[in-house]
C-alpha positions as a Markdown table, in Angstrom:
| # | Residue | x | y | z |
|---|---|---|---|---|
| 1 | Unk | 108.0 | 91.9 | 97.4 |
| 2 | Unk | 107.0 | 91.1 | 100.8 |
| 3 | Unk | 105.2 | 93.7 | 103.0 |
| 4 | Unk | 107.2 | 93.1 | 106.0 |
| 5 | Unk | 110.3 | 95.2 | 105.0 |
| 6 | Unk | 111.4 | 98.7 | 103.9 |
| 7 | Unk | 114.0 | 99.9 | 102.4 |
| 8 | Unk | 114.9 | 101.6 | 98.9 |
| 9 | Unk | 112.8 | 103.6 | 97.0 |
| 10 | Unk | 112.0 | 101.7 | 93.2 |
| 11 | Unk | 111.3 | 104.3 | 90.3 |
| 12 | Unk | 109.3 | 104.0 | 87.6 |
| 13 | Unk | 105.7 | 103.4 | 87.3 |
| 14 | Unk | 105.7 | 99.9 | 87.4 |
| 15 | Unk | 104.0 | 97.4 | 89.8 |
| 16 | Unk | 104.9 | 98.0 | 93.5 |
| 17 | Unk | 105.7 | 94.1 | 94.2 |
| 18 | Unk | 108.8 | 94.4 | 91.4 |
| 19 | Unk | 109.9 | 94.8 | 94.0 |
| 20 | Unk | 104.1 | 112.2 | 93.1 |
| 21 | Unk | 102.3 | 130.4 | 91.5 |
| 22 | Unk | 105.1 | 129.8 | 89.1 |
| 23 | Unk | 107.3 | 127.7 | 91.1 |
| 24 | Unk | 103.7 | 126.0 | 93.1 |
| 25 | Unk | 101.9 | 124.7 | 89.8 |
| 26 | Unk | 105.1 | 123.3 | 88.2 |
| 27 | Unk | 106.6 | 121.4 | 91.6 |
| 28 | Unk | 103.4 | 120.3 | 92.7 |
| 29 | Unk | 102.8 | 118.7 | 89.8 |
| 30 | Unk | 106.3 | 117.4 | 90.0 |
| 31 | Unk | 105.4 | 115.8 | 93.4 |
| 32 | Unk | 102.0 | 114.8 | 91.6 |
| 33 | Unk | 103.9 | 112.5 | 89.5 |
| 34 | Unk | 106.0 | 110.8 | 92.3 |
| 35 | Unk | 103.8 | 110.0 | 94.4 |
| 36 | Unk | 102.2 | 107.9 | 91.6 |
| 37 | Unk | 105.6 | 106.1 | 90.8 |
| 38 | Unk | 106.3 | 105.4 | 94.2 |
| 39 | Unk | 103.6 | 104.2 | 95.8 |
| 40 | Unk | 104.0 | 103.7 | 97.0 |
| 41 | Unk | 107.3 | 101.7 | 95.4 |
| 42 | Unk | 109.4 | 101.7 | 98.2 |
| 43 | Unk | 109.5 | 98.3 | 99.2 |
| 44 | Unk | 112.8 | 96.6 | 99.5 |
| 45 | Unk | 113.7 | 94.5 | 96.3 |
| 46 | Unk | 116.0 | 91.9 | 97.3 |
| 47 | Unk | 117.0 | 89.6 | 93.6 |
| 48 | Unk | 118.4 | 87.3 | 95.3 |
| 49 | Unk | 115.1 | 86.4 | 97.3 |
| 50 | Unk | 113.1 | 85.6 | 94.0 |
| 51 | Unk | 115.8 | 83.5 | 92.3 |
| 52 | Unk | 115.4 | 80.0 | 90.9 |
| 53 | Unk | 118.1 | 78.5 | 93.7 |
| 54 | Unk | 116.1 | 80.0 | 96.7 |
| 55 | Unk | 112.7 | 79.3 | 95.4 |
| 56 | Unk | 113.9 | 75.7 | 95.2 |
| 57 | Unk | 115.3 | 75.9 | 98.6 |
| 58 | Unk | 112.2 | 76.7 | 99.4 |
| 59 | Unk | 110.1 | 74.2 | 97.7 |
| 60 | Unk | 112.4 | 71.5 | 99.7 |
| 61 | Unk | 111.5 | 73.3 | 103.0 |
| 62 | Unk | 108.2 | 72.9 | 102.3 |
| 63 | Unk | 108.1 | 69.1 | 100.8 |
| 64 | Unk | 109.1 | 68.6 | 104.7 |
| 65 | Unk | 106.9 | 70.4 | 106.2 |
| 66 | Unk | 103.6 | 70.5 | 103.8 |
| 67 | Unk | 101.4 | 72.1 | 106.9 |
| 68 | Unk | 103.6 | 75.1 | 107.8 |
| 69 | Unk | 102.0 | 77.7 | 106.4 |
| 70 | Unk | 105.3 | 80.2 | 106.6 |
| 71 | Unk | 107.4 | 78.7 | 104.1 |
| 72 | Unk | 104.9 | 79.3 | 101.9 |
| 73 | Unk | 104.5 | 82.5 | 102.7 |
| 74 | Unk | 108.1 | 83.6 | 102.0 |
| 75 | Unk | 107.8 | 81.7 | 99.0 |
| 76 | Unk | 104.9 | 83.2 | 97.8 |
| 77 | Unk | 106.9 | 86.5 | 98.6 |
| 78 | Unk | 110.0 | 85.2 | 96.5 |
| 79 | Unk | 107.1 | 84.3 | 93.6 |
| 80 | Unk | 106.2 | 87.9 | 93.4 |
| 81 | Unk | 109.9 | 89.4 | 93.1 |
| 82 | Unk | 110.7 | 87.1 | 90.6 |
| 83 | Unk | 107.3 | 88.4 | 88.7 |
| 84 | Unk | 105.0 | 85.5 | 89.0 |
| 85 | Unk | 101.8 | 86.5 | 90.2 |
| 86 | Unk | 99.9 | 83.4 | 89.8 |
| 87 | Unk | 102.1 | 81.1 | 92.2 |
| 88 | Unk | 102.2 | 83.9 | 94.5 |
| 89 | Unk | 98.8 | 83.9 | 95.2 |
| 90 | Unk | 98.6 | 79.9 | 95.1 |
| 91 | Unk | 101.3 | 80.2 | 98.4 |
| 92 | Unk | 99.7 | 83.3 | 100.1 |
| 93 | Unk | 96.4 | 81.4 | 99.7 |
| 94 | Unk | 98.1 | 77.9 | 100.8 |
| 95 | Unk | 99.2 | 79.8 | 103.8 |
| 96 | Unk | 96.2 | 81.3 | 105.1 |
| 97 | Unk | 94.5 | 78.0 | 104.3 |
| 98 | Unk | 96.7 | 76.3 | 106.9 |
| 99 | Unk | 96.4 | 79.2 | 109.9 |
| 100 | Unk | 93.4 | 82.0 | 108.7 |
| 101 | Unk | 95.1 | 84.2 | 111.5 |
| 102 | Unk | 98.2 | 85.0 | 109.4 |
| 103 | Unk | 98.5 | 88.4 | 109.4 |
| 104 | Unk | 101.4 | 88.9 | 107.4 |
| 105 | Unk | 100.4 | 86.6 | 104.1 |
| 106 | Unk | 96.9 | 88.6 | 103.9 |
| 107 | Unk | 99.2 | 91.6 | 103.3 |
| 108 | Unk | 101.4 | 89.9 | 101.2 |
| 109 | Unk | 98.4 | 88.3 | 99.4 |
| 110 | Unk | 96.9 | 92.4 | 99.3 |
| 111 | Unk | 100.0 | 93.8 | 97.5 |
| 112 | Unk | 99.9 | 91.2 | 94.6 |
| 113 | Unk | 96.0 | 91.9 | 94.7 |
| 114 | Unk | 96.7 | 95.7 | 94.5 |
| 115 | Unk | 99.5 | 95.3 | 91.4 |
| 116 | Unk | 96.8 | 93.2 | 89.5 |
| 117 | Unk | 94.4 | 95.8 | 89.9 |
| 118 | Unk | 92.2 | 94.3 | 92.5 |
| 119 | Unk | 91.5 | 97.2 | 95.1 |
| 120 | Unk | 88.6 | 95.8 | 96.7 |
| 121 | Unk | 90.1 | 92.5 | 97.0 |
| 122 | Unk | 93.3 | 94.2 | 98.4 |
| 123 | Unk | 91.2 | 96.1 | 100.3 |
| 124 | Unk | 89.3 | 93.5 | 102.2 |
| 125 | Unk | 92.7 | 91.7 | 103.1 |
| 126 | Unk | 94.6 | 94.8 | 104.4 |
| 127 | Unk | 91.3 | 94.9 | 106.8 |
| 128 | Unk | 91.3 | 91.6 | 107.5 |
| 129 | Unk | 95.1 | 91.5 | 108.6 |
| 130 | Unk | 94.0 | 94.7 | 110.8 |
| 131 | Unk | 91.7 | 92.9 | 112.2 |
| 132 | Unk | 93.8 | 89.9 | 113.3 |
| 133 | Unk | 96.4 | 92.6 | 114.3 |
| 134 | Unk | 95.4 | 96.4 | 114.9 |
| 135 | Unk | 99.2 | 97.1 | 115.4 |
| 136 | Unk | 100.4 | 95.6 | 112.3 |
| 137 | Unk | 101.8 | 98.9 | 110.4 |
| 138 | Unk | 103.1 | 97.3 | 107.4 |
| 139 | Unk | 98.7 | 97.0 | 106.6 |
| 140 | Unk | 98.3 | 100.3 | 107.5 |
| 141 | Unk | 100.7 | 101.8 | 105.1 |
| 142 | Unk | 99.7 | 98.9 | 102.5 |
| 143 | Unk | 95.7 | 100.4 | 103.1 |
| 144 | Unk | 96.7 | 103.9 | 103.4 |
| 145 | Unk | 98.5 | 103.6 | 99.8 |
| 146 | Unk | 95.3 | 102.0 | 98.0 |
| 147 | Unk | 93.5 | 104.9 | 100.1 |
| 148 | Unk | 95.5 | 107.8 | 98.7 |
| 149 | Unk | 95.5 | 106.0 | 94.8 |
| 150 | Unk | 91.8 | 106.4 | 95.4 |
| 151 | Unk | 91.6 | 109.6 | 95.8 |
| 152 | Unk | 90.7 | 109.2 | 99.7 |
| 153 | Unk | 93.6 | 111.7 | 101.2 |
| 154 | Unk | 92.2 | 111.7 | 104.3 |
| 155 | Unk | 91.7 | 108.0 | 105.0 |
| 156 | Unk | 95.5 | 108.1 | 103.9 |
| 157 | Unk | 97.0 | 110.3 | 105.8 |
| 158 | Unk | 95.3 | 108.5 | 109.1 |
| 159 | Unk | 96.9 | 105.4 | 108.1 |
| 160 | Unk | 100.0 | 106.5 | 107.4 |
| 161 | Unk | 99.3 | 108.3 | 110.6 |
| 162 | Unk | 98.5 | 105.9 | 113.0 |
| 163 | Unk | 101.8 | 103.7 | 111.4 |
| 164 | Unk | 103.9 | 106.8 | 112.3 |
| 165 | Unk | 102.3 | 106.2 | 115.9 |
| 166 | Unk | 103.3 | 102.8 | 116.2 |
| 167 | Unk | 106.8 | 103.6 | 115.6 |
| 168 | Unk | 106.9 | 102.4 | 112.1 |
| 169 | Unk | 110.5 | 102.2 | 110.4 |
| 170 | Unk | 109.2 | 102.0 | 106.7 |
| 171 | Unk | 109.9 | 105.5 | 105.1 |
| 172 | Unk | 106.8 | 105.1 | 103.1 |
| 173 | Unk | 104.2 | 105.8 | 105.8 |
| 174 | Unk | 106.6 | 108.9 | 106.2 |
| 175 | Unk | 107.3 | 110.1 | 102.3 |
| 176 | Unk | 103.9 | 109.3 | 101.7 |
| 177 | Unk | 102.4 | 111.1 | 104.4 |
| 178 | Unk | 104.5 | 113.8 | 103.5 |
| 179 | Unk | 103.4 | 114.5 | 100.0 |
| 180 | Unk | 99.5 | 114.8 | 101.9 |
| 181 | Unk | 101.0 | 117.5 | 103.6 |
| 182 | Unk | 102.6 | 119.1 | 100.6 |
| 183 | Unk | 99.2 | 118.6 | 98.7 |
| 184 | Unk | 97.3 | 120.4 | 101.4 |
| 185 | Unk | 99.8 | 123.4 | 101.6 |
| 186 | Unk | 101.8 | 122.1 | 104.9 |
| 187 | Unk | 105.3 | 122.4 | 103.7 |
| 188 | Unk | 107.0 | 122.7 | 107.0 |
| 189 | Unk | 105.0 | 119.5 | 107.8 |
| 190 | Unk | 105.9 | 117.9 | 104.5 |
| 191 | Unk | 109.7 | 119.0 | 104.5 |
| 192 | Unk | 109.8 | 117.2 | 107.9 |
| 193 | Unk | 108.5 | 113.9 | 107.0 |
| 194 | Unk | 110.2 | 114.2 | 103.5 |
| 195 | Unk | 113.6 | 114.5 | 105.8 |
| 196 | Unk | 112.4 | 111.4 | 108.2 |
| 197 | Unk | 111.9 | 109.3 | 105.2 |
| 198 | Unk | 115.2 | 110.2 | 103.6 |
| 199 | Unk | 116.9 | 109.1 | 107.3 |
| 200 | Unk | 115.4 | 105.5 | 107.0 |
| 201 | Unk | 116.0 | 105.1 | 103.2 |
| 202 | Unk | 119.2 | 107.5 | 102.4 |
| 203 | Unk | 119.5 | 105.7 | 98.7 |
| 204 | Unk | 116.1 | 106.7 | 97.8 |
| 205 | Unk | 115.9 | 109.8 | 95.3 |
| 206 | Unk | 112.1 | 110.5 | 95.7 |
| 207 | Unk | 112.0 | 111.9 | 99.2 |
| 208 | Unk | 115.0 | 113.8 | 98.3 |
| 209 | Unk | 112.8 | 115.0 | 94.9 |
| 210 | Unk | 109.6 | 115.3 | 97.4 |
| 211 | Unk | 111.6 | 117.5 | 100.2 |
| 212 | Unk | 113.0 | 119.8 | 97.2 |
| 213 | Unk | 109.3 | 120.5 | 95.6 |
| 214 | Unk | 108.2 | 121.9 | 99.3 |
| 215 | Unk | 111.2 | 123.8 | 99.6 |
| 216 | Unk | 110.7 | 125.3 | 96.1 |
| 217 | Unk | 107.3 | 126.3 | 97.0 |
| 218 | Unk | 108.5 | 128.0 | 100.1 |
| 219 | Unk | 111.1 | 129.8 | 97.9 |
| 220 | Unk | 114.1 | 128.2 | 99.6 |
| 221 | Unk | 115.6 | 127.4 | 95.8 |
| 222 | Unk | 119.0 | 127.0 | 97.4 |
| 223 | Unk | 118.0 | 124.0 | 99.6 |
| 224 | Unk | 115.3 | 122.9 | 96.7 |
| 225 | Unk | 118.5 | 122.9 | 94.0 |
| 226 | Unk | 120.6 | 120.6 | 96.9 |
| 227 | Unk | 117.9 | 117.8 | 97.1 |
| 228 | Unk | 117.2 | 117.7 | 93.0 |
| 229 | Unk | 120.8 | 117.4 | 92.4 |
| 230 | Unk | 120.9 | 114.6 | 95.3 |
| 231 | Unk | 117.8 | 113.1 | 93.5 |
| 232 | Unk | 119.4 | 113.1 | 90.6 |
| 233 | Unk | 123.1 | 111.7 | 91.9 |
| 234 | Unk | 121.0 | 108.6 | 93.2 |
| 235 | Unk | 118.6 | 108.6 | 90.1 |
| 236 | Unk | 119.6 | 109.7 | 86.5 |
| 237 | Unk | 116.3 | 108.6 | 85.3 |
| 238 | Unk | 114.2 | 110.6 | 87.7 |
| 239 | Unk | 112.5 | 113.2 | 85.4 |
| 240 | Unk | 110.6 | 115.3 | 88.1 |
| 241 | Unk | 114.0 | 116.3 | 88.9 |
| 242 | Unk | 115.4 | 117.3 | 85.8 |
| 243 | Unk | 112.4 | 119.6 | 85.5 |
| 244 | Unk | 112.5 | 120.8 | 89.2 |
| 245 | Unk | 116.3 | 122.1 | 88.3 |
| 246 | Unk | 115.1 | 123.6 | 85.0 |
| 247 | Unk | 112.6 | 125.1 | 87.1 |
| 248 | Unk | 114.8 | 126.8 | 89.5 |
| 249 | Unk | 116.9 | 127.7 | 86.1 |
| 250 | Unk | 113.7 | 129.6 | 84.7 |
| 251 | Unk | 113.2 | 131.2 | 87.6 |
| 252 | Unk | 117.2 | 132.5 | 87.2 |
| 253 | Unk | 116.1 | 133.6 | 84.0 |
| 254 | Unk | 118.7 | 131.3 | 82.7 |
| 255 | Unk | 116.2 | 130.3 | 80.3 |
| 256 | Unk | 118.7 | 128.1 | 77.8 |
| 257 | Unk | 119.7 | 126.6 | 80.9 |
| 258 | Unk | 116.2 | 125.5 | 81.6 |
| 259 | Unk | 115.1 | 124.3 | 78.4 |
| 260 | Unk | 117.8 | 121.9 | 78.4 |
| 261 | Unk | 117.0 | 120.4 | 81.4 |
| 262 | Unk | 113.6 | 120.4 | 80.7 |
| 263 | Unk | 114.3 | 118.7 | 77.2 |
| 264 | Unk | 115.8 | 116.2 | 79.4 |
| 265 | Unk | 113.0 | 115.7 | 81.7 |
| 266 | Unk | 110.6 | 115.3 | 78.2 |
| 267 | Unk | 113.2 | 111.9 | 76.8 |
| 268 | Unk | 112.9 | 110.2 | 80.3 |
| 269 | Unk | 109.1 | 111.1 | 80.2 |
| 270 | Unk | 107.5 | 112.2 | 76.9 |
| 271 | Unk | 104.0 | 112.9 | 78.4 |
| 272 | Unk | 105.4 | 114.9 | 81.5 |
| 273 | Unk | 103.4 | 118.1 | 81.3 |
| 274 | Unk | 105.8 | 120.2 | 83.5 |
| 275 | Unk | 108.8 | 119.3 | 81.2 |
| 276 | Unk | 106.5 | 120.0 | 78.3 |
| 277 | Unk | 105.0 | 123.4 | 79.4 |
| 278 | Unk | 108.6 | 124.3 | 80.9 |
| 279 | Unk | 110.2 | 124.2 | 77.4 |
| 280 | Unk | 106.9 | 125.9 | 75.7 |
| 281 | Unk | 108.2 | 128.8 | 78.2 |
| 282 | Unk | 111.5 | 128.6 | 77.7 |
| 283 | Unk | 112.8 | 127.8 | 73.6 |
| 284 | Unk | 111.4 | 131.0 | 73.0 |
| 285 | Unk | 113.0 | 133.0 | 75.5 |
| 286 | Unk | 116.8 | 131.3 | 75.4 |
């Protein structure tokens, strides 16, 4: 859960701590939809970290030495991968108690704030641990992420700017920076930090999905069909790209080709509007 590392893309909708023409109005929805699963979700998810054993561990670290405030922060961090919010917060608070200058537990503290739907809350700590530390790009990309769910692209895309600046190695700052450029048209923009992201995080299917939507809208379908079908090797479950490829099928005019993978995209996702108009287009014309 904690916001000090990086590393695989989760999928799904779920909470970030459990730890989106023809071919332009179906793909950018597409990449509409990921950027709201991923949020986004690509903190690393170690299991291990939130177990019983290493909680405990971590309880006895902290029975001998009740005024360090960074065992509770890591537990706090272990708390929220193993899905418990409440003692989370009780550590991350603990901590900052003991030293109010601990950058990192206010942004640990934001990102369970943020999952329980506390923006402001989350907001004033992702500030606060900028404040203490104007370099700390893990806030920046935490901020930038409440920025963009709020509809505040621009406040966004400087955060997950001025990350980028300070040589960040999380591919979020990067995938999500990259679907702002894909939103405002920059697809040779977007392709390139789509491409970044996928060089930090390799096992992560959404910039893969994210890189194939701007090459579809730049009618590149050969390199668009590569990154669905790598999205898709890494991701069975990811339905943006089941209806990407039925996409590029439709555009074929292999229209019983498309509907199935668009039938496919509509079981992972019953309420995905691409995989629902795509086979309104399509079942009549196989």
């Amino acid at each position: 859960m904690t916001e000090t590392t990086a590393g695989t893309f989760m999928t799904g909708s779920g909470r970030a701590i459990r730890i989106a023409l023809l071919a332009g109005t179906v793909g950018l929805l597409a990449a509409c939809q990921s950027s709201q699963m991923m949020n986004q979700n690509i903190v690393s998810i170690d299991t291990a970290q939130g177990s019983e054993q290493n909680i405990a561990s971590l309880t006895n670290v902290i029975a001998s030495n009740p005024n360090d405030p960074e065992p509770y922060n890591v537990r706090g961090a272990a708390y929220g991968r193993a899905g418990d919010d409440r003692r989370a917060m009780d550590d991350f608070n603990q901590a900052i108690a003991l030293n109010p200058n601990y950058y990192q537990a206010y942004a640990n503290r934001a990102l369970i704030e943020r999952s329980l739907g506390r923006r402001m809350d989350a907001l004033n700590d992702y500030n606060k641990a900028l404040q203490i530390n104007g370099d700390y790009d893990i806030a920046y990309i935490g901020r930038g992420n409440l920025y963009r769910e709020a509809g505040q692209q621009n406040d966004a895309f400087n955060d997950y700017s001025r990350a980028i600046q300070l040589n960040t190695t999380d591919p979020r700052a990067y995938h999500n920076r990259g679907l702002i450029y894909q939103r405002r048209g920059q697809q040779e923009q977007a392709i390139a930090d789509f491409s970044k992201a996928i060089s930090l995080a390799p096992k992560a299917a959404q910039p893969y999905n994210g890189r194939g939507v701007s090459y579809l809208a730049l009618n590149d379908d050969r390199n668009a069909r590569s990154d669905f079908d790598k999205a898709l090797a890494l991701d069975q479950r990811n339905a943006e790209s089941w209806a990407n490829l039925g996409l590029i099928f439709e555009r074929e005019g292999n229209f019983s080709e498309a509907a199935s993978y668009y039938q496919k995209a509509k079981a992972l996702n019953p309420n995905y509007q691409p995989a629902i108009q795509g086979l309104q287009r399509t079942v009549g014309n196989s």
